[in-house]
N, C-alpha and C positions, 0 to 999 in steps of 0.2 A: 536461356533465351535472352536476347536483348531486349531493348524498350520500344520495338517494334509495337501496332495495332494488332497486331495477333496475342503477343504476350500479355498485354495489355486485357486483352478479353480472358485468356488464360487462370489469369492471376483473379480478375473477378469473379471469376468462374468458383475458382477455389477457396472463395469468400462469402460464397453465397450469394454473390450480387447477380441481378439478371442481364449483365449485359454482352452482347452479340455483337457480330458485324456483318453485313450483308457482302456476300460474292458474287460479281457481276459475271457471268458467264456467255459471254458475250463479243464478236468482233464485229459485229454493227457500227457503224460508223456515228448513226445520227445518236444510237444509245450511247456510245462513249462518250461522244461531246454532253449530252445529255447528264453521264454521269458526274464528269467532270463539273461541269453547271454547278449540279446540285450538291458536289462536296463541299465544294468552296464556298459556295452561299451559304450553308449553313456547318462549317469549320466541324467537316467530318472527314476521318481517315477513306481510304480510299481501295479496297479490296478488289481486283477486276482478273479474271482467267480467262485462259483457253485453253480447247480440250485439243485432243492426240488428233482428230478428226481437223480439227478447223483449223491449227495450225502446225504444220510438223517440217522435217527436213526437206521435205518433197511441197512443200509447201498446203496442202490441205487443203479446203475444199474453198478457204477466202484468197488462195494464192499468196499466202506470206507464210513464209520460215520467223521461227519464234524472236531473232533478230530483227525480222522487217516489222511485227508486230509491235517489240520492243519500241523501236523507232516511232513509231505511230504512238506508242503513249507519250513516250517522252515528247513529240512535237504537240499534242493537245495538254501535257502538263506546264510546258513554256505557255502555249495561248490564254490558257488560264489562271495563268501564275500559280499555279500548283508547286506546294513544295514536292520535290520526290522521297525526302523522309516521311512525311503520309501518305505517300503508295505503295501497297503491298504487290505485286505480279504474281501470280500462281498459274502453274500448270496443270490440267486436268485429267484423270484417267489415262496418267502416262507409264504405258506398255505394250503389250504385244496386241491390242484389239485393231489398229488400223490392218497387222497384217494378220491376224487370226487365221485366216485361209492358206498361211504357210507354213512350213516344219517347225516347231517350237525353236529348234538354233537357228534359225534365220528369222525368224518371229525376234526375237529376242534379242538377235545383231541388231537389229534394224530400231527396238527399243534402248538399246545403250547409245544409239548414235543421238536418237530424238531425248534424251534426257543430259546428254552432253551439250547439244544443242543450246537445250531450254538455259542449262545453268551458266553456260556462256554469256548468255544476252543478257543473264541478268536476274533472272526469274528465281525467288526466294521462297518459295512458298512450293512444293513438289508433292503433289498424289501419285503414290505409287499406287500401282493397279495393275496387278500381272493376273485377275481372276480366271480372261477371258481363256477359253480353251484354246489350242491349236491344233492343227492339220493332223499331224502326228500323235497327239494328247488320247489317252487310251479311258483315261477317266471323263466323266463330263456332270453335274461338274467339278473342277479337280478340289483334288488335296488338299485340306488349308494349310500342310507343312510345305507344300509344293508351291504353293500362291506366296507363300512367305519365304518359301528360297528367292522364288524370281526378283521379289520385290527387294530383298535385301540385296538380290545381285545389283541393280539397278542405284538402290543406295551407294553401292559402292562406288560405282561406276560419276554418280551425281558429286561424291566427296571428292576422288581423284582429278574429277574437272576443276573441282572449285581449286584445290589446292594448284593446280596450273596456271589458271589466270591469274592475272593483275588485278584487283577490284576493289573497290571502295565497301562494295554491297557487305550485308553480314553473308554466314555462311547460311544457307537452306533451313528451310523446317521442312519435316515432313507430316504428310499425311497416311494415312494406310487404309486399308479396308475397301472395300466397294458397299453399294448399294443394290439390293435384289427388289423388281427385277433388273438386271443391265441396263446400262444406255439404251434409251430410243423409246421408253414410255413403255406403258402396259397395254394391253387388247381389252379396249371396251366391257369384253362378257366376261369380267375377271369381275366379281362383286366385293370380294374382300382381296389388303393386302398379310402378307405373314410380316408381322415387326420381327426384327431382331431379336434373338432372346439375346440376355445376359449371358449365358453360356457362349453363345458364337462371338460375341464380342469380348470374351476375355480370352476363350482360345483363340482368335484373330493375334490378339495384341501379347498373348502370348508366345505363340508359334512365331511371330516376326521378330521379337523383343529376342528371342533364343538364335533364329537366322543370321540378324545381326550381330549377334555374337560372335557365332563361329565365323564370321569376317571379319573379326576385330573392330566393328565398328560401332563400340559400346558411348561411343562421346557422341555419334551420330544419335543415338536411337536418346539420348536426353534431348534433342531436338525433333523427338517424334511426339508432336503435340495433338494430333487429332484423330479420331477413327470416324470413318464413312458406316454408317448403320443404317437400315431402313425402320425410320420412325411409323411409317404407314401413312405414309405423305406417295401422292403420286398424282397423275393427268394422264387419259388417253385422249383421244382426237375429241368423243364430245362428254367423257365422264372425268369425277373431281373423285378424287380420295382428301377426305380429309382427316386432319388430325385427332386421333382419340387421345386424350392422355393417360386415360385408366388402365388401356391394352398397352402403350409403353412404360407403364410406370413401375417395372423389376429392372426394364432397362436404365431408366435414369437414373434411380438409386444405385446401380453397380458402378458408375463414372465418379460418383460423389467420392467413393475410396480408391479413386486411383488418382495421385496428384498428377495436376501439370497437364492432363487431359480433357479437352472438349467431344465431343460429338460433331462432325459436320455432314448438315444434311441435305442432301442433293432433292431435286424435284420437288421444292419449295412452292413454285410456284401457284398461282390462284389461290392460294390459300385466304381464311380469311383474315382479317386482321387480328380475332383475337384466338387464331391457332395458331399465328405466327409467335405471338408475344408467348403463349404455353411453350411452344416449342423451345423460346431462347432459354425460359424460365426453369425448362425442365434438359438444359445444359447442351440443345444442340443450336451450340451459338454460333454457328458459322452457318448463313443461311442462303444456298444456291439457287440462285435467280437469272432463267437464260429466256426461256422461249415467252415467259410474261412479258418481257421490256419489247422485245421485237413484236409479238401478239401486240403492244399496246401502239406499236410505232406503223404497226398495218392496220390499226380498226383508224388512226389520224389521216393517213394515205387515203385508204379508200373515204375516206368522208369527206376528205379534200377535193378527193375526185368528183363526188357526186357535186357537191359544190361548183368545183367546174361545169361539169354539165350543163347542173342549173340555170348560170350565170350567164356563161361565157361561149354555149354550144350554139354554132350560126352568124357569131359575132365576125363582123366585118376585120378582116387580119389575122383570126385566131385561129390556130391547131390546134384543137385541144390533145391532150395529150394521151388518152385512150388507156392509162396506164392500168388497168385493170386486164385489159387484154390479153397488153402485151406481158405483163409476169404470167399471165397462164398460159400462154403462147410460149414461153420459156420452159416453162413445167413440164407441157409435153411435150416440147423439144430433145428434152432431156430429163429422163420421169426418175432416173434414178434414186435420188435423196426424196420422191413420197411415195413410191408405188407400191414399193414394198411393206407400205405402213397403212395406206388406203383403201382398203376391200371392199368391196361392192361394184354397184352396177356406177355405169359413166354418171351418172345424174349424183351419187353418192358420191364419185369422184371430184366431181366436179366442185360439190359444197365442200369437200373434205379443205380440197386446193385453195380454199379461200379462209374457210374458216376453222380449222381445225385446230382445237387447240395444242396442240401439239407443232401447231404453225411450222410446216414444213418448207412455208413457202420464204421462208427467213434465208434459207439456202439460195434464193433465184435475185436476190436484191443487186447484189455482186454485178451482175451478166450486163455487158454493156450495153442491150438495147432497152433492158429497165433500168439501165442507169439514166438513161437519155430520155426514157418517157418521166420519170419522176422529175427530173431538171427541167422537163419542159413544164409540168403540173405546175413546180413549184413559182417557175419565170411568168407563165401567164396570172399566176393570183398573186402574184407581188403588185403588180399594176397600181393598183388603188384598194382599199381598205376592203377585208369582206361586207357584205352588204349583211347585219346583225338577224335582220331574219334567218338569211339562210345558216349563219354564224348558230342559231339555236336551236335550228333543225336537225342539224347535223352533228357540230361539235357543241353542246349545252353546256359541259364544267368548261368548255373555252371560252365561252359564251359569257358568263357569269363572272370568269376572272376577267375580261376587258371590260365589261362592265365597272367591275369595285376597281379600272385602273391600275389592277396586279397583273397587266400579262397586254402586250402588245398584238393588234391584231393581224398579223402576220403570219404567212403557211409553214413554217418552221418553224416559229415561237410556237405553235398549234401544235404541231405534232412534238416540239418536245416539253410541252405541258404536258402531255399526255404520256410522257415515258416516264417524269420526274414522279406523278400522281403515285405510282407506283413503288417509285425509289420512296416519296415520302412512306407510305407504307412498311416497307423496311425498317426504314430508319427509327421508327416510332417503338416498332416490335422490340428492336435492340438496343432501345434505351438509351439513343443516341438523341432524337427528339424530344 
């Protein structure tokens, strides 16, 4: 590996030191500038993905191919003076899961084109994930020689591209493994998660470590730096899993004897602060953070909004902007991305739609008539200064930083106080703060 911020965690890793880096998993607009913010302010590398879902050939569910998303970093790494050797690009759970619903060989086309894609634009960092089953798949769930054929195909497939292009960039690292249960969170009346054993994650990294093999692609798999494991980390709509360390601790001791390998652990989020810092400590230092930043980027929105209300609702010229409505007016427009995740009566739907932590409503930001109600939230409380009453009502850690003169009183500098809060979180667990 080179001297990338991944290697870099790597190599600590295998020193004993506790340090991590956080994965922004996320194509949010206001979190990325957000992120961006807070690297540079405080002269940290810069880790940010997108999964098979939110950004693919077909463009996903944000409408950008992993070149247009490219482009989108690269234009907030220029506005921020961000160098691009402390950004890392990674892609997530790339394989057959967007089309799951179809023959494993067309499942599978369809994942060699999205991992060509990825390594085209740029994207250095690559989780393979061929777990999910397909149409045709007779096992469920499958083989782990068979999840490690796929995935080595797809190495292949990721090496062949690079060596095509022209590029500055180093070559890929990869990831392997998944996390149980799948993308999309767990069901509420689940009371415990199953961790990983030791055993699954050496036959993971064995069965691949062997795949790639028989593809000759033994220079690749030294650039196989990470395995996905479920530490017993998770979130459904209103329940937290948190982290035990005693029920993971066979698993962390089996990574200590394999060099060159971290842990990276998906559904990080809510954690608290000092399960985050066990987690880095106990070697799953790559730590996935998607639906907290945007959870934190909707509790600043709607408090904004009520602010509106308060302030501004009646007032001679003003529209206010209703923007609460109208993203749920969006939702059941088009219930796809929470329906399937939200059970209950309308009344439970309805709280799910707003507050779930699992914040589904992160998909509906996009849509341009809530892009227009939040521009308008944002255009009418720029006016003049919020008024610090309602400023403590509503947003109080905002409250507090324009107080001590750390934070401008502004509906934007608001809302990305409140995604950084977060980021610093991170940043602290990983030994970066």
């Amino acid at each position: 590996m080179d001297n990338s911020p991944l290697s870099e965690v790597v190599t600590a890793q295998g020193k004993g030191l506790p340090l991590g880096i956080t994965s922004i998993c996320s194509a949010n607009e206001y979190v990325l500038d957000a992120a961006f913010t807070h690297a540079q302010a405080n002269d940290l590398p810069l880790l940010i993905e997108s999964t098979c879902n939110q950004v693919n050939q077909y463009g996903g569910y944000t409408g950008q191919t992993p070149s247009d998303f490219m482009r989108t970093l690269r234009r907030l790494a220029e506005k921020h003076q961000f160098s691009m050797s402390r950004l890392v690009v990674g892609g997530d759970h790339l394989g057959p899961n967007p089309w799951h619903y179809e023959t494993a060989d067309k499942a599978m086309e369809k994942s060699r084109v999205l991992v060509r894609d990825y390594v085209r634009a740029g994207y250095t960092k690559i989780h393979l994930d061929s777990s999910m089953a397909c149409a045709d798949d007779r096992d469920h769930p499958l083989p782990t020689e068979l999840i490690a054929a796929r995935a080595a195909e797809l190495a292949c497939t990721a090496e062949e591209t690079y060596g095509d292009i022209d590029t500055v960039v180093p070559r890929p690292v990869y990831v392997i493994g998944t996390e149980v249960p799948p993308p999309g969170g767990v069901h509420d009346e689940e009371e415990t998660l199953a961790v990983t054993t030791a055993q699954a994650a050496e036959e993971t990294i064995s069965a691949t470590k062997e795949a790639f093999k028989r593809l000759g692609l033994e220079e690749a798999w030294e650039r196989v730096t990470a395995v996905v494991v479920q530490p017993g980390v998770e979130y459904g709509n209103e329940s937290l899993y948190d982290y035990d360390a005693a029920a993971a601790a066979s698993l962390s001791r089996y990574i200590e004897g394999m060099e060159g390998f971290v842990y990276e652990a998906h559904s990080t989020d809510y954690q608290t602060r000092i399960a985050l810092r066990e987690l880095v400590r106990d070697h799953f230092a790559i730590l996935k953070v998607g639906p907290a930043l945007t959870f934190a980027f909707r509790e600043a929105v709607f408090a904004l909004a009520d602010i509106e209300e308060a302030w501004l609702n009646g007032r001679s010229g003003i529209t206010t902007s209703n923007v609460r409505e109208v993203v749920d007016r969006a939702m059941l427009q088009n219930p796809v991305y929470w329906q399937p995740y939200y059970p209950g009566d309308e009344r439970q739907q309805h709280f799910a739609r707003q507050y779930s932590l699992s914040d589904r409503i992160r998909y509906y930001w996009p849509v341009p008539e809530v892009r227009e109600a939040l521009d308008r939230l944002l255009s009418n409380l720029c006016g003049a200064a919020i008024p610090l009453a309602l400023l403590s009502q509503y947003l109080p850690i905002q409250f507090q930083a324009v107080r001590s003169g750390r934070l401008q009183n502004q509906p934007r500098q608001h809302i990305q106080y409140g995604i950084t809060a977060v980021l610093d979180e991170y940043a602290r667990a990983c030994g970066r703060l």
